[in-house]
C-alpha positions, 0 to 999 in steps of 0.5 A, a space after each residue: 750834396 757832398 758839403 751836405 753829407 759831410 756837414 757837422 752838428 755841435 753836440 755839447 762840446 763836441 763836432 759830430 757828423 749829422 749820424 752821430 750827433 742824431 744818433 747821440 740825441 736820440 740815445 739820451 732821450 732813450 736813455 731819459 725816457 725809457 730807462 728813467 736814467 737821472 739828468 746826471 747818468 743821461 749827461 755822462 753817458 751822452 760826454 762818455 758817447 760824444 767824445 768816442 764819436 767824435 775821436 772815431 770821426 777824427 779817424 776817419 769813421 763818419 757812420 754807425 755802420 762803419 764802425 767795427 771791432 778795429 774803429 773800437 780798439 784804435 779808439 782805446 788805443 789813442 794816447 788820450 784814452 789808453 792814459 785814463 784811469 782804469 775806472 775810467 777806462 771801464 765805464 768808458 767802455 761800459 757807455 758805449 756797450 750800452 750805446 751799441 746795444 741800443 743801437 743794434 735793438 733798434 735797428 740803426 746797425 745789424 751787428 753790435 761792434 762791441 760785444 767782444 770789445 774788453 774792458 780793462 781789470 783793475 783793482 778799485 780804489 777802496 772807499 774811504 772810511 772812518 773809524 768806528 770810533 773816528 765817526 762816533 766822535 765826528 757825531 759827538 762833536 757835532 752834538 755838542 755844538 748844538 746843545 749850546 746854550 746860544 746855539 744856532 739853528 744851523 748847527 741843530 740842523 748839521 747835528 741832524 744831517 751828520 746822524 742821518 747820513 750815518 745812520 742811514 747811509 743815504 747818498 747826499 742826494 738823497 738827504 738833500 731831496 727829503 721832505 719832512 714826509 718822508 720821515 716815520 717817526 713812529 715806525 723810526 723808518 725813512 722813505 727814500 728817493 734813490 737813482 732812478 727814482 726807485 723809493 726805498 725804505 730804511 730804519 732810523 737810529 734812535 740817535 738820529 730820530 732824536 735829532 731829526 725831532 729836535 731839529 724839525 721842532 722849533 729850529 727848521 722853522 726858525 731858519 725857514 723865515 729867516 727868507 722868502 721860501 720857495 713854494 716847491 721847498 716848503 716841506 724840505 727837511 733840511 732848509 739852507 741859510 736863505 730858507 731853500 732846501 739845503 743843497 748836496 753842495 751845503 750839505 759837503 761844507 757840513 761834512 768837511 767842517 765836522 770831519 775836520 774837528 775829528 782828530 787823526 780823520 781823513 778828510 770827508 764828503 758826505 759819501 765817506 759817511 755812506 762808506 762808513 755805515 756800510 762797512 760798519 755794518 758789515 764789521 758788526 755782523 751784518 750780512 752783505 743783502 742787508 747792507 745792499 737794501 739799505 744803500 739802495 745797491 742795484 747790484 750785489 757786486 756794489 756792495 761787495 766792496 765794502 767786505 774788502 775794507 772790512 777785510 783791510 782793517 782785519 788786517 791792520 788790526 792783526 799787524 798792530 796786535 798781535 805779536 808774530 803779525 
């Protein structure tokens, strides 16, 4: 009986006592079913989860309800998580809140250890941006390829991706899983798919409406037959080299390439193009609730970063300028 209770099962990575690991379980499928988390937020909560467990079951912790306020802070305090990242640390603490919470709704332990447990403050890091001018030239460039004479389809369809992300400030997994639906070309609007498959919608530029014609116009189908297209990627807008739709990994290598062409640019993904949109937005006069619709931003304190990379060009902009600075 004793071998029973103190048996151990292999969640992920990681030897969890029966409890945990059924705990753990049933915390991802919650988390899946019921909040409609996407496979990536559902993974990273359960490894955030599975690694605090399994540190409190090294420590001598082997059930929900032994664990406490002490468990919880020898837990911070093991060398291991006291030297992560504060972002890190922050969303750490964030997983197991809502794991604690959970739990205690639903009735696997009486009292939530964690409602006084303290995350750590930290300034986070700003996002990168480019330059208003830095990001007109990335699109320039990117345009100029594609209206050579022997240009490839290929470089039409980046010409259109690098609009799109800019214009619209979608996530790359957003661009990735559009169909050619989803774009209102009369209306200039674009519907979107975002975390937690909430849908929204958010205007199209005349340049990147342009683009988007000029690509879904001859070139997407030109690079469509090239292979077997599989039936469920028939109506993707942007199609990779063996006919699928393009990937959020192809959809990097696009973004790096271009932003390497940009004299003085940092190198990019594509949510430094997100990054950019938004922050120029905010320099043009933009107000923050606009800025919050179109990203898609649950909430308002997701957007507000982008008011202190605003505020830090201010800055730049005031030192190299003016003469008392």
């Amino acid at each position: 009986m004793a071998a029973e209770q103190d048996s151990s099962a292999r969640t992920g990575q990681h030897a969890l006592p029966g409890e945990f690991a059924e705990t753990c379980e049933a915390f991802a499928e919650h988390l899946a079913a019921e909040r409609n988390r996407s496979e990536h937020t559902v993974r990273a909560y359960r490894t955030d989860l599975e690694t605090m467990l399994a540190a409190l079951a090294q420590d001598g912790t082997r059930t929900l309800a032994a664990i406490g306020l002490p468990q919880l802070r020898a837990w911070l305090m093991r060398p291991e998580v006291a030297a992560l990242a504060p972002a890190t640390l922050a969303r750490k603490i964030a997983a197991a809140r809502t794991f604690f919470d959970w739990a205690r709704r639903s009735g696997r332990i009486e009292t939530d250890p964690s409602r006084r447990l303290q995350a750590p403050r930290h300034r986070g890091r700003l996002p990168t941006a480019l330059k208003a001018e830095q990001a007109a030239e990335l699109l320039r460039l990117a345009h100029e390829a594609a209206a050579a004479p022997d240009a490839e389809p290929e470089l039409i369809r980046d010409a259109a991706v690098a609009e799109l992300l800019y214009a619209t400030g979608v996530r790359v997994s957003e661009l990735a899983g559009l169909d050619c639906a989803d774009v209102d070309f009369s209306r200039r609007m674009l519907t979107v798919l975002g975390k937690g498959d909430k849908e929204r919608r958010v205007p199209l530029g005349a340049p990147a409406a342009q683009a988007l014609t000029r690509w879904i116009d001859g070139p997407r189908e030109q690079l469509a037959g090239r292979k077997t297209r599989p039936p469920q990627d028939a109506d993707a807008l942007f199609i990779g080299i063996r006919g699928g739709r393009m990937g959020p990994r192809a959809i990097r290598e696009v973004v790096h390439r271009l932003a390497a062409a940009v004299p003085g640019a940092p190198d990019i993904a594509p949510h430094a193009l997100r990054h950019s949109a938004a922050t120029h937005l905010l320099e043009g006069g933009a107000d923050l609730r606009t800025v919050q619709e179109l990203l898609g931003h649950a909430s308002l304190s997701s957007t507000q970063i982008y008011t202190h990379v605003s505020t830090r060009r201010l800055q730049e902009s005031y030192r190299q300028a003016h003469p008392r600075a």
